[in-house]
MITI-658324 format. One line per field, with one value per residue (C-alpha): residue number from 0; z, x, y. Coordinates in pm, whole numbers, plus 50000, padded with zeros to 5 digits. Each point is the difference from the previous one (the first is absolute). Layout:
<nodes>
num: c(NUM, ...)
zz: c(Z, ...)
xx: c(X, ...)
yy: c(Y, ...)
</nodes>
This chain:
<nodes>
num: c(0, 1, 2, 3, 4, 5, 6, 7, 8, 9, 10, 11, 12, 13, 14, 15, 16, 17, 18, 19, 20, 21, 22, 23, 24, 25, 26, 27, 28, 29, 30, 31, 32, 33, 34, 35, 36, 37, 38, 39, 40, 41, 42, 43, 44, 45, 46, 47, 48, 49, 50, 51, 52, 53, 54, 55, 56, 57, 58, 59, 60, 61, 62, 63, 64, 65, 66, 67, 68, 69, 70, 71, 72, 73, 74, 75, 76, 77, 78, 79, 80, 81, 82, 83, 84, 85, 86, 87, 88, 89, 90, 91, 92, 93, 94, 95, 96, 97, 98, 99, 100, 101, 102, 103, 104, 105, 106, 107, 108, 109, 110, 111, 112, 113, 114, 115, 116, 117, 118, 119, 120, 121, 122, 123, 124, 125, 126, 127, 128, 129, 130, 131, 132, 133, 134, 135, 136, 137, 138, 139, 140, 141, 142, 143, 144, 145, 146, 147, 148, 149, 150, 151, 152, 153, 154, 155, 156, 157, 158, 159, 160, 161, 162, 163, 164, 165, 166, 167, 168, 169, 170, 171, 172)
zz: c(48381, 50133, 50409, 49823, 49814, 50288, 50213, 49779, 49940, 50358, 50030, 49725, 50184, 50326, 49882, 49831, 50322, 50183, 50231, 50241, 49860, 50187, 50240, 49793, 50012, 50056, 50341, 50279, 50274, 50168, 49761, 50280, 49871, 50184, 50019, 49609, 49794, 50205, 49864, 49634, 49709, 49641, 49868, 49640, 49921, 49719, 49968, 49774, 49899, 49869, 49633, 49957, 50117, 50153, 50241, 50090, 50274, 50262, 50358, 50286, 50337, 50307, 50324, 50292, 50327, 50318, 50231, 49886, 49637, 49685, 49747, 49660, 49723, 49649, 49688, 49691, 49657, 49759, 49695, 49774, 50171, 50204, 50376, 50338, 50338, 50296, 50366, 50217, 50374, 50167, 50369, 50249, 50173, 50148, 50047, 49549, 49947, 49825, 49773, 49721, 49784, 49654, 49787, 49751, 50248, 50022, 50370, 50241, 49911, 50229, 50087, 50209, 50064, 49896, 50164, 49824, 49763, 49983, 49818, 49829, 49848, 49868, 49744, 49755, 49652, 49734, 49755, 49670, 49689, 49966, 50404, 50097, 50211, 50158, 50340, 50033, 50341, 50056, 50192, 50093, 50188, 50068, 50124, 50116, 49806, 50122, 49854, 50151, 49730, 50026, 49709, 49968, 49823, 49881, 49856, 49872, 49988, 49844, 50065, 50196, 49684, 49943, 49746, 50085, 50266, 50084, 50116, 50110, 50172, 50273, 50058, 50252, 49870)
xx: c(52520, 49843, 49863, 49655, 50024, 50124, 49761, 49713, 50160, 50001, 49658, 49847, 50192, 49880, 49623, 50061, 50107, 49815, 49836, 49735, 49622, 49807, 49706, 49700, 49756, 49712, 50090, 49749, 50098, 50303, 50102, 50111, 50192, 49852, 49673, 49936, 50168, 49881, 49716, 49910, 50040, 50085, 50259, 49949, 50326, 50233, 50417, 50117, 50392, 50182, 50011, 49598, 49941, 49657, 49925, 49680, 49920, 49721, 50116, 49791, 50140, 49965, 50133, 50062, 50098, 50121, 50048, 50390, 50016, 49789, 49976, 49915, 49940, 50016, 49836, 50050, 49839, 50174, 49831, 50214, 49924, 50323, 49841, 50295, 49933, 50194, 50020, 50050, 50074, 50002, 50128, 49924, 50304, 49903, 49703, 49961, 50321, 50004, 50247, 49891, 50082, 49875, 50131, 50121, 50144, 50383, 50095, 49710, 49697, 49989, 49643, 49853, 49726, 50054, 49622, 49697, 50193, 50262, 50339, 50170, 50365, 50142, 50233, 49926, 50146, 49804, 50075, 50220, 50103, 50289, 49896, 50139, 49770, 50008, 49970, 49753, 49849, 49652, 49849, 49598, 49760, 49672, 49686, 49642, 49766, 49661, 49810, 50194, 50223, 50373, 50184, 50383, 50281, 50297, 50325, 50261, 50326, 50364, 50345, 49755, 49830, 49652, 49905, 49661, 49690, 49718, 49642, 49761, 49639, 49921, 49621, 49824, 49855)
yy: c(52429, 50292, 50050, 50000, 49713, 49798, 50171, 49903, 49656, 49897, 50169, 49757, 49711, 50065, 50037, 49634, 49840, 49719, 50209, 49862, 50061, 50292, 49916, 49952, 50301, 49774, 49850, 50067, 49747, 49827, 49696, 49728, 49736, 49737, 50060, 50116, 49714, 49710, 49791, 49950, 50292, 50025, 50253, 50177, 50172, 50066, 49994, 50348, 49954, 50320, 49836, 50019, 49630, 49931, 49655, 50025, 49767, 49852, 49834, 49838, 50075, 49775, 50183, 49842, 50167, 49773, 50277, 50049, 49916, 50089, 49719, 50142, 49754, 50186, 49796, 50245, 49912, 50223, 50105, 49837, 49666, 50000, 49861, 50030, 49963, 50193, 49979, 50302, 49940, 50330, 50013, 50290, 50054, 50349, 50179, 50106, 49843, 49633, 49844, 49712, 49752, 49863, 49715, 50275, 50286, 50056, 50048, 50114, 50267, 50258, 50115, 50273, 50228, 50351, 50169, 49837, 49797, 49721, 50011, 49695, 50013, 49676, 49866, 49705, 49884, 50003, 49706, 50128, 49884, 49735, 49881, 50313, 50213, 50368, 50093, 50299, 50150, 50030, 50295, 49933, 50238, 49836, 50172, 49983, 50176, 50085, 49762, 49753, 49886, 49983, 50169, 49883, 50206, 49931, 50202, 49715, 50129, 49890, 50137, 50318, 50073, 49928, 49728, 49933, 49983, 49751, 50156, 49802, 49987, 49682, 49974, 49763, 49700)
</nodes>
């Protein structure tokens, strides 16, 4: 194999990686954790896989902040009729540092605020054929956009290669 070859090779490799998404263009304020997902909203968002696969989705959101801990109850009503509910619990343990749990999440999320938006990383399984599921890492950058809405995106990642991404928009109800 030739030094250009390899050099391209890695170069296509490291273009595919799981890299974390960019900070949307069309942030105009400070997204604060606990101030912009408590209360009532509704999520419109869809899951993108590598392979062409589409999941369209809706969620309601109910945050709830005690001062310490966000509470984030996640319906989702998938197009395909598929309905799940999650649980984040997000804990400030530094001034824009928290860590979380969900039902689904391998180990702890890490979160933190990187200048006017917030930063999620967190492993889950996804279910697989045969019982047999695969462990992927989610990287989320969330946002407030100027008309007040929160967009939320997503690069999924496996083995440090990216296999998918999840973009969403949560308005107030």
């Amino acid at each position: 194999m030739t030094r250009f070859a390899l050099a391209a090779g890695l170069s296509l490799l490291a273009q595919a990686c799981a890299t974390r998404p960019p900070i949307p263009a069309e942030t105009s304020a400070p997204f604060v954790l606990e101030r912009d997902l408590v209360g009532e909203s509704v999520a419109r968002g869809e899951f993108r896989a590598i392979t062409g696969v589409r999941r369209p989705f809706t969620a309601r959101l109910n945050g709830a902040w005690d001062g310490r801990v966000l509470t984030l109850v996640e319906d989702f009503y998938f197009d395909d009729g598929e309905r799940d509910r999650k649980t984040w619990r997000l804990e400030r343990v530094a001034p824009g540092r928290y860590v979380g749990a969900r039902e689904d999440v391998v180990g702890q999320a890490q979160g933190f605020q990187d200048g006017d938006v917030f930063r999620l990383e967190y492993d889950i399984v996804l279910p697989g054929e045969n019982g047999r599921g695969r462990k992927v890492r989610f990287r989320d950058v969330i946002a407030l956009r100027a008309d007040g809405d929160v967009i939320n995106n997503a690069t999924v990642g496996w083995f440090g290669l990216r296999v998918g991404s999840v973009s969403l928009v949560i308005e107030r109800e």
